[in-house]
C-alpha positions as CSV (number, residue, x, y, z in Angstrom):
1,X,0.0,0.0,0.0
2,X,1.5,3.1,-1.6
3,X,0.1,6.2,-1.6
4,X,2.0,7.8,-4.0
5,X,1.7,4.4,-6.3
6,X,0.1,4.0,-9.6
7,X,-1.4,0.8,-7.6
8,X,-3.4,3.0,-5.5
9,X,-5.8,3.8,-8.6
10,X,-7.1,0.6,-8.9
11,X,-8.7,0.7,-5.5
12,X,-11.8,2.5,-5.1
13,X,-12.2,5.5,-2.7
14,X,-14.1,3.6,0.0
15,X,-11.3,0.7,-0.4
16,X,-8.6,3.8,-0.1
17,X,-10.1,4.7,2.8
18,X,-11.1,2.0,4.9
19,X,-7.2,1.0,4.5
20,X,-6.1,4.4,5.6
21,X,-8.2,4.6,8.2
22,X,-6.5,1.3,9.9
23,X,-3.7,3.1,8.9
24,X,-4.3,6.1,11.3
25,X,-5.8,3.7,14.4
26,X,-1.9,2.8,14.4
27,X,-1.1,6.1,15.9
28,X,-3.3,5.2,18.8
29,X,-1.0,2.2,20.0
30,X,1.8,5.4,21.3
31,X,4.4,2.9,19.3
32,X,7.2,4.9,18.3
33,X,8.7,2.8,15.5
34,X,5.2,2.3,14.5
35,X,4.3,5.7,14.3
36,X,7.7,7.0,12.4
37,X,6.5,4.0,9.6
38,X,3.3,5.6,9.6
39,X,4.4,9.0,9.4
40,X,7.3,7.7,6.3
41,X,3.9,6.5,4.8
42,X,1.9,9.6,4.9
43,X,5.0,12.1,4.6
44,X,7.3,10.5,2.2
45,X,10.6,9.5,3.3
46,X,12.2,12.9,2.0
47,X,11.4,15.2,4.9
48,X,12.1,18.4,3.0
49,X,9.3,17.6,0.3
50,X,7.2,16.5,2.4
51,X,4.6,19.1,3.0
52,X,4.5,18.6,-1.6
53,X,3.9,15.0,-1.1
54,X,1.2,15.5,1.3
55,X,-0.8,18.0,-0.8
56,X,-0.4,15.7,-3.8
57,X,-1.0,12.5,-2.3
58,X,-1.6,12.2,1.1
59,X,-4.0,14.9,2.2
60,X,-7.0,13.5,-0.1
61,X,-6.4,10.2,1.4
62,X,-6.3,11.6,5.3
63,X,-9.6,13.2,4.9
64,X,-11.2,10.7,3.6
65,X,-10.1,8.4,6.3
66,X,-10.6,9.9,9.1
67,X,-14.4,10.7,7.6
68,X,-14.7,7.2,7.4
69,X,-13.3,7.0,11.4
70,X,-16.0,9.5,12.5
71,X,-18.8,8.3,10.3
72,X,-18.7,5.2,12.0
73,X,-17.8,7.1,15.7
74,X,-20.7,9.1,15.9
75,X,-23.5,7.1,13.6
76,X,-26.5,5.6,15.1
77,X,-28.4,2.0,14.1
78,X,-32.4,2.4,12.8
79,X,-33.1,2.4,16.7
80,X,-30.6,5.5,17.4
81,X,-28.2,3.1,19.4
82,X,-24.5,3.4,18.9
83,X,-22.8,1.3,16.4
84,X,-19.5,3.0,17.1
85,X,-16.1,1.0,16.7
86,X,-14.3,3.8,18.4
87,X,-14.4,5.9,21.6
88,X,-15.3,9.4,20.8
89,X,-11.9,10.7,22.7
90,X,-9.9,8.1,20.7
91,X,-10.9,9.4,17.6
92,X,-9.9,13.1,18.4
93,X,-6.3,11.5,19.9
94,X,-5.9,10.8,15.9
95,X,-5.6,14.1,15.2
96,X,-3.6,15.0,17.9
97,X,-1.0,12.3,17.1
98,X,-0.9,13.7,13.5
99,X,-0.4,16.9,14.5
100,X,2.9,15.5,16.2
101,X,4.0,15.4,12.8
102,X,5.4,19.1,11.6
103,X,4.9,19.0,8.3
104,X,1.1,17.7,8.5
105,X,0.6,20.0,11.0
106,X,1.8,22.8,8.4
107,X,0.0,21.6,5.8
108,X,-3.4,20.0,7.4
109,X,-3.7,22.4,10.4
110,X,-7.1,24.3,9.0
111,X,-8.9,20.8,8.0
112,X,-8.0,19.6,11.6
113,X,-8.9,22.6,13.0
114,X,-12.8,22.3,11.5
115,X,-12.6,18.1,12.7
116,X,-11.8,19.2,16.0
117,X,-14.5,21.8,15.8
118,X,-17.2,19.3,14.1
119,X,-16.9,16.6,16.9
120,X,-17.3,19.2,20.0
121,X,-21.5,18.8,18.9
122,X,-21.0,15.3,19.2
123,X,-20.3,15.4,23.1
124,X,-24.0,15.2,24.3
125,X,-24.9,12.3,22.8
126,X,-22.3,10.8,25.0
127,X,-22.9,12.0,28.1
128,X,-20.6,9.1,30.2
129,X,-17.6,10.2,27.5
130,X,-18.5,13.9,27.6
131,X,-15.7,14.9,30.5
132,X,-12.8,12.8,28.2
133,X,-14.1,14.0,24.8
134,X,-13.9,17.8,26.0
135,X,-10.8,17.3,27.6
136,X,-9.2,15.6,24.8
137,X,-10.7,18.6,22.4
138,X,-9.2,21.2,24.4
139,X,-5.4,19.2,24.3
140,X,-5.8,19.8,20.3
141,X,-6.7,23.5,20.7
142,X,-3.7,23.4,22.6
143,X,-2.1,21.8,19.9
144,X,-3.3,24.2,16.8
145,X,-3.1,27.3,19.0
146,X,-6.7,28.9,19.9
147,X,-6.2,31.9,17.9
148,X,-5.9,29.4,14.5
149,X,-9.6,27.9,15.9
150,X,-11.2,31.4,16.5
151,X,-9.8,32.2,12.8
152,X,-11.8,29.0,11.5
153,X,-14.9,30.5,13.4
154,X,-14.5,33.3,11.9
155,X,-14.3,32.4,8.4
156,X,-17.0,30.0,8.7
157,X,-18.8,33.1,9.2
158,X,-17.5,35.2,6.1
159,X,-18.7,32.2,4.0
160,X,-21.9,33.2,4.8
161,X,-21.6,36.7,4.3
162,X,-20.7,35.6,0.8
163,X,-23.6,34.0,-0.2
164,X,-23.0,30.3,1.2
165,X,-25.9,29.0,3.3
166,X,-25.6,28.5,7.1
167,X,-27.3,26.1,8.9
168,X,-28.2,26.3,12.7
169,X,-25.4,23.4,13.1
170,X,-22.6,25.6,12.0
171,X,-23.3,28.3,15.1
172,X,-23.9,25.2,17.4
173,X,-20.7,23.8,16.2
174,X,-19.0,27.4,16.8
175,X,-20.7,27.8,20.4
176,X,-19.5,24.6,21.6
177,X,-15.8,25.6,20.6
178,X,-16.2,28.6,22.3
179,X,-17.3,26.9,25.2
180,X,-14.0,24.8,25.4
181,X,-11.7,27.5,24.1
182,X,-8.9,27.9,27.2
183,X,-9.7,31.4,28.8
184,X,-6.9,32.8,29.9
185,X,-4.2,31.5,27.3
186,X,-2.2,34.6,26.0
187,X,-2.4,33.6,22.1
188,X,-6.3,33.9,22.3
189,X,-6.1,38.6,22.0
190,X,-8.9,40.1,22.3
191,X,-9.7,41.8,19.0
192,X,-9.9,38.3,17.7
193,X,-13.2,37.4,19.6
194,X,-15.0,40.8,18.4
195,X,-13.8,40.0,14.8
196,X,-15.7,36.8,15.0
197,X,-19.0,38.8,16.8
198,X,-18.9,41.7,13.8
199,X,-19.1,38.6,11.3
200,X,-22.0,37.6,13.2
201,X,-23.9,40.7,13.5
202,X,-23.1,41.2,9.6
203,X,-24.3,37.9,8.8
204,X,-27.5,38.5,10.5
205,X,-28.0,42.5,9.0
206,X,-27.5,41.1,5.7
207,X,-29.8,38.2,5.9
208,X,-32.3,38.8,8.3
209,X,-35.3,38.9,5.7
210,X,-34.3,35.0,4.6
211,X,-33.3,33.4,8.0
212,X,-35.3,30.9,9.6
213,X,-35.9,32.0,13.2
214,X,-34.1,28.9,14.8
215,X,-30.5,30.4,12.8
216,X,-31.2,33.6,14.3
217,X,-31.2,32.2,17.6
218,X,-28.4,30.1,16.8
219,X,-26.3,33.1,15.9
220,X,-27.2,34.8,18.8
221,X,-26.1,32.3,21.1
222,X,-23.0,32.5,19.7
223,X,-22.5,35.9,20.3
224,X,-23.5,36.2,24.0
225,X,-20.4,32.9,23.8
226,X,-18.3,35.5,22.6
227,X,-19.1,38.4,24.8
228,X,-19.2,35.9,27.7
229,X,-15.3,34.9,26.9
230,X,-14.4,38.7,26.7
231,X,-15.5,39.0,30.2
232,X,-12.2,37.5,31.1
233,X,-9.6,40.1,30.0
234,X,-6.5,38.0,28.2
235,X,-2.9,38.7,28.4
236,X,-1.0,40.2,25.8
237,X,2.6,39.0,25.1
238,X,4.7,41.9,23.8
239,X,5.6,41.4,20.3
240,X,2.2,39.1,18.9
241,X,-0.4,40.1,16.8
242,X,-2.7,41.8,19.2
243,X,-0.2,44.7,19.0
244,X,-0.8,45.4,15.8
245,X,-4.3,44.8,16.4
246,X,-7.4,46.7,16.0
247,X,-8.3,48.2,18.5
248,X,-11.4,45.9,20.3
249,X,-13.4,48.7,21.0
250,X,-13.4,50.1,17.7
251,X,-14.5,46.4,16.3
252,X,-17.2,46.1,19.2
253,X,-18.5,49.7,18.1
254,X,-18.7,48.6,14.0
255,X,-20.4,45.5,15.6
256,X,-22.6,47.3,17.8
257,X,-23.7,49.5,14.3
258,X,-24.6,45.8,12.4
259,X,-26.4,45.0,15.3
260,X,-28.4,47.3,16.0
261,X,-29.7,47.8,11.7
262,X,-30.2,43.9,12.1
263,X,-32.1,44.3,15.4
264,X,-34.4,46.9,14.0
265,X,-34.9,45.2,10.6
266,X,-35.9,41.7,12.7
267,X,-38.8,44.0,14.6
268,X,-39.9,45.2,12.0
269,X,-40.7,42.1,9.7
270,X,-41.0,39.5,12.8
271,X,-42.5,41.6,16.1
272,X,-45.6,43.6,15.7
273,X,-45.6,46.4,18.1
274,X,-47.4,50.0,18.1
275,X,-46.7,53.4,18.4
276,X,-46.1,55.6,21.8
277,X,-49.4,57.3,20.6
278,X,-51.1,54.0,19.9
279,X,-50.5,53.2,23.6
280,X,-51.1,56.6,25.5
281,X,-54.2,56.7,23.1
282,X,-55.5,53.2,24.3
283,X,-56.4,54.3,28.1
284,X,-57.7,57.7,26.9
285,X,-61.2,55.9,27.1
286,X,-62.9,52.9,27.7
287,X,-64.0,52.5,24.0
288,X,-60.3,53.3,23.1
289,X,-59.2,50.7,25.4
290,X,-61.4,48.0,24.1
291,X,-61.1,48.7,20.3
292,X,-57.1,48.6,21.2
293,X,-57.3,44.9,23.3
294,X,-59.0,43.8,20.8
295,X,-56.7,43.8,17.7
296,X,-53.9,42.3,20.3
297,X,-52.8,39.0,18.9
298,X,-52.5,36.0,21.5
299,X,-49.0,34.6,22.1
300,X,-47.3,31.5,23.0
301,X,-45.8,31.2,26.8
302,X,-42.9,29.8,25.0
303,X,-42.2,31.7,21.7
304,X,-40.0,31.5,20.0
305,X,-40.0,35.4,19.1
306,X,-39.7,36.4,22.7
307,X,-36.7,34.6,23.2
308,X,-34.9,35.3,20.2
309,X,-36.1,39.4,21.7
310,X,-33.9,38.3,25.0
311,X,-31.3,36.9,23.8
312,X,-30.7,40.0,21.2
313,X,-31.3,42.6,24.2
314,X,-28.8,40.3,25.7
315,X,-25.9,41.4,23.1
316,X,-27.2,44.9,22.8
317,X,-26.1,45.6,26.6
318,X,-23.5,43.4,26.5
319,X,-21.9,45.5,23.8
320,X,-22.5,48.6,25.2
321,X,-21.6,47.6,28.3
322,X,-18.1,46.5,26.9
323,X,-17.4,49.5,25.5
324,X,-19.2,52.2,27.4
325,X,-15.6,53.5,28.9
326,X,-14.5,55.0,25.6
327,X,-18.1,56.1,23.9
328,X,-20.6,58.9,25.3
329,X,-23.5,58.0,23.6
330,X,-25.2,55.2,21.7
331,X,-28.2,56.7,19.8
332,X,-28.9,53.6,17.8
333,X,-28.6,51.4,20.9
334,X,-31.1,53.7,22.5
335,X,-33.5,53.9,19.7
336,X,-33.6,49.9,19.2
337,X,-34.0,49.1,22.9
338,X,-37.1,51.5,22.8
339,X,-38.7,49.8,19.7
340,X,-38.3,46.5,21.1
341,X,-40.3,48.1,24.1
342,X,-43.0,49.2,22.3
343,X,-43.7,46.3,20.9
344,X,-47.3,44.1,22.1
345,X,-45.7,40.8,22.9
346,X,-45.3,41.7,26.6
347,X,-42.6,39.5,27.1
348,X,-40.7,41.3,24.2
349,X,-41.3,44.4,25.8
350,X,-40.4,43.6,29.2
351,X,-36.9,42.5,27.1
352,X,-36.5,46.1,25.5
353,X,-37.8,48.1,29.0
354,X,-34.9,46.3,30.4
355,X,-32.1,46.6,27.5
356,X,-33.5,50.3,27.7
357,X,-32.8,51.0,31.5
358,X,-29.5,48.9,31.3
359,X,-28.1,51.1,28.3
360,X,-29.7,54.0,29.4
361,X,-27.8,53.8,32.5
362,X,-24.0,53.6,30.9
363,X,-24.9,56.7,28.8
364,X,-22.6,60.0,30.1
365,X,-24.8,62.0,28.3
366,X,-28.7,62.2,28.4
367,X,-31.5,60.4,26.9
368,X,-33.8,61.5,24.8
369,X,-36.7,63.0,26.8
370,X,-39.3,61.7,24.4
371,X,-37.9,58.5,24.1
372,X,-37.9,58.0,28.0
373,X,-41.2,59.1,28.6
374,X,-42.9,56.1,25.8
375,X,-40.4,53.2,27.5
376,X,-41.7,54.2,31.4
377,X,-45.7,55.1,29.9
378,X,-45.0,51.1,28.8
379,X,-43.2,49.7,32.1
380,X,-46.5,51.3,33.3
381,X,-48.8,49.9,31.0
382,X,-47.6,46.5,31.9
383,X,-48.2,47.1,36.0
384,X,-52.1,46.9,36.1
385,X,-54.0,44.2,38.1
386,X,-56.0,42.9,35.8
387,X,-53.0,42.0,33.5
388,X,-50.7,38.6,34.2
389,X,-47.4,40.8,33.7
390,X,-48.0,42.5,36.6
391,X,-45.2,41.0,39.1
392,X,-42.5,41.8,41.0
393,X,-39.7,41.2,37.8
394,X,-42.0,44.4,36.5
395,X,-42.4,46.6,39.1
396,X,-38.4,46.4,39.9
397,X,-38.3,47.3,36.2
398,X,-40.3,50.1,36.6
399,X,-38.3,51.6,40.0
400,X,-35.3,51.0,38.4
401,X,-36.7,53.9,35.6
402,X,-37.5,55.8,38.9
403,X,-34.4,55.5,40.0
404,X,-32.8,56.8,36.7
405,X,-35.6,59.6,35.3
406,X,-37.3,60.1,38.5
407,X,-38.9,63.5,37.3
408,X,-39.9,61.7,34.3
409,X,-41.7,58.7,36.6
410,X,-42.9,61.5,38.7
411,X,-45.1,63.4,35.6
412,X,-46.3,60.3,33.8
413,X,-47.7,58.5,37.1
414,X,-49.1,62.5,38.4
415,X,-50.7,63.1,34.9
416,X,-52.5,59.7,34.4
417,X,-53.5,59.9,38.4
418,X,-54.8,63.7,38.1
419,X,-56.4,62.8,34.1
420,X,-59.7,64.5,33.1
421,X,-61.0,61.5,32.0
422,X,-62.4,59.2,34.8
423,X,-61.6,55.7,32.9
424,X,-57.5,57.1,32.7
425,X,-58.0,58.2,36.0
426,X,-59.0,55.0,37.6
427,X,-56.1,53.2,35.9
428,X,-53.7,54.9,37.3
429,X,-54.8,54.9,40.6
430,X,-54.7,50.7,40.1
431,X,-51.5,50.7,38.8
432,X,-49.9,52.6,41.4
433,X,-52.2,50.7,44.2
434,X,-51.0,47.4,42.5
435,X,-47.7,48.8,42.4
436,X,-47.3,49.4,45.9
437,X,-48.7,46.0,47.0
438,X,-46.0,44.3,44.9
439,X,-43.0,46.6,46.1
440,X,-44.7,45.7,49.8
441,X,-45.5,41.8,49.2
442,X,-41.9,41.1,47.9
443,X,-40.2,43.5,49.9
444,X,-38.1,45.1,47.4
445,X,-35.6,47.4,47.7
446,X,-37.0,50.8,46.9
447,X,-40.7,52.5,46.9
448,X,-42.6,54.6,44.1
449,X,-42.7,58.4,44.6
450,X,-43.8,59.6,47.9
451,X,-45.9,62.2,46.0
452,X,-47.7,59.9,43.8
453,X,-49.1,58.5,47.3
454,X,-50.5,62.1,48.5
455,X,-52.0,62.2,45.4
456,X,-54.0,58.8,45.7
457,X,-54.9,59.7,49.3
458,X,-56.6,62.9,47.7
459,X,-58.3,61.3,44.8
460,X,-60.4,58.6,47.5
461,X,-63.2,60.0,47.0
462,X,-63.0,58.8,43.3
């Protein structure tokens, strides 16, 4: 068995491969003389061509081997038992033991890089392996160097922001990486990580119209991953790439830019919401109110719209928050997270009152007065008794815009409790009654205005 032979050609590709892939189990037996005769096989016995013999004859041969390896590693019978012939970790041991070799590690480090990558979504389905598989993936990040695998991440990416098709697998596949990637190792900089989050958010702002909801979600796991790794500030060795680096917060602001045109373009074809007027105009009157209940849709407890909403106010803050230090203002983060707010799936709302206050609160400058006064009339739309949504998660929402625009809190509650029309009126004295039982009941940590209660104490006679 040659591989550079003219013998080779009369064996089919399966045949090629099922020999090769014996071939590679070799490696597993830690045989030294064993493994130099298996590296003279794939290599060529002339060590300075050999990174030219592997691309003409060996690489072909590797791949489809260790194909063959994982097809039969990770396949299932018709009654989705295992048929395996190979532990999970023994498999990824393979292409650490290639790696050993420097010239297939020069020439096959990318197509290892996406094996390694593959098999990390294979974990789960062997949960008494899972501990050994991860453990043995993380050895060949070592291996390959973690900045090679976020670069793989990366491109994946890029392929889809040139047209290829993405599946929800390929974010799973870069999520679980991410999970094992090793936290604190110095070749992993910074501005890599954002690199792969700014793919993401352009993927999703230039595809949003023709991406099925579970992709969206899929992406956006992947980028609270991301942001969840750059948490843990990395060291810098003097002399690599990060110093020549862009710097992250310049990347994190171009993302936050994607994101938010993708955010906004995802409410608008996916989440029906209604205007500030809509909203104020609905307790005007009784009729108002009714006509306006009416057209609300009903929604699922577990949609998949609202959680798509939380995960996306997730990044929004998350972003900000990241880079808040070196940027005054974020108009377009301000003007999504007020959308998503308005919008009549309550839980979606309750998402963008919160991404609101949270951004809202790392601004240096001021928010837009008009802007605040729709997001707390909504926090106090959603804080009436007769409506599920009033709870404790709610009214903590709505102190914490007391806290923040407490003349603002202060008008809107006075205004509805002191209205002309008797139908307004009444709801506002419930909502701040029922607000005050729930700050009471659970005990929480601050109270609503102190004026708003002299108020109600003079309107009892209503």
């Amino acid at each position: 068995f040659q591989i550079n032979g003219d013998r080779l050609s009369h064996f089919s590709a399966e045949q090629v491969s099922t020999v090769a892939a014996s071939v590679l189990k070799v490696l597993l037996r830690k045989d030294m003389s064993l493994n130099k005769r298996v590296y003279l096989l794939l290599a060529g016995e002339d060590e300075s061509s050999a990174i030219s013999f592997l691309e003409k004859y060996s690489k072909r041969v590797i791949l489809g081997a260790l194909h063959r390896i994982s097809s039969r590693t990770f396949a299932l019978d018709g009654v989705g038992s295992k048929i395996t012939d190979l532990a999970p970790a023994k498999l990824i041991k393979i292409l650490a033991a290639l790696l050993d070799k420097p010239a297939i590690e020069s020439c096959m480090s990318t197509e290892i890089a996406d094996l390694c990558m593959s098999y990390t979504t294979q974990s789960a389905s062997f949960p008494s392996m899972k501990v050994e598989i991860d453990h043995t993936v993380v050895q060949v990040i070592l291996q390959l160097g973690p900045a090679l695998v976020i670069d793989r991440m990366e491109d994946i990416i890029k392929r889809g922001i040139a047209g290829e098709s993405l599946a929800s697998d390929d974010f799973l596949m870069i999520t679980c990486s991410l999970h094992l990637l090793p936290k604190s190792h110095p070749d992993v900089p910074d501005y890599r990580l954002p690199g792969v989050i700014l793919s993401c958010m352009l993927y999703l702002k230039e595809n949003c119209a023709s991406l099925s909801p579970s992709v969206i979600r899929s992406a956006l796991e992947t980028c609270i991953h991301c942001l969840g790794v750059l948490e843990n500030p990395k060291p810098h060795l003097k002399g690599t790439d990060a110093d020549q680096s862009p710097k992250v917060e310049n990347v994190l602001m171009e993302s936050l830019q994607s994101f938010c045109a993708f955010f906004k373009l995802w409410l608008d074809q996916s989440v029906e919401g209604a205007s500030a007027e809509d909203w104020r105009e609905c307790e005007s009157s009784e009729k108002h109110f009714n006509a306006f209940c009416s057209k609300l849709p009903r929604f699922e407890d577990d949609d998949m719209i609202a959680r798509t909403a939380t995960a996306s106010c997730v990044i929004l803050c998350g972003i900000v928050a990241r880079i808040s230090q070196h940027h005054e203002e974020f108009p377009l983060a301000s003007d999504v997270a007020c959308q998503c707010a308005l919008a009549l799936h309550p839980k979606v709302a309750v998402s963008g009152i919160r991404a609101f206050l949270e951004v809202s609160c790392l601004l240096r400058g001021k928010a837009r007065p008009g802007m605040v006064n729709d997001v707390v009339h909504r926090a106090l739309y959603l804080i009436h008794p007769s409506f599920y949504t009033a709870s404790h998660q709610t009214a903590e929402l709505y102190l914490g815009l007391q806290k923040r625009f407490p003349e603002t809190c202060r008008v809107e509650l006075a205004r509805g409790m002191l209205s002309s029309s008797f139908f307004t009126r009444m709801r506002y004295l419930q909502k701040f009654s029922c607000l005050w039982q729930l700050v009471h009941e659970h005990r929480l940590a601050s109270e609503p205005d102190e004026s708003c209660l002299f108020i109600m104490l003079d309107t009892l006679n209503d």
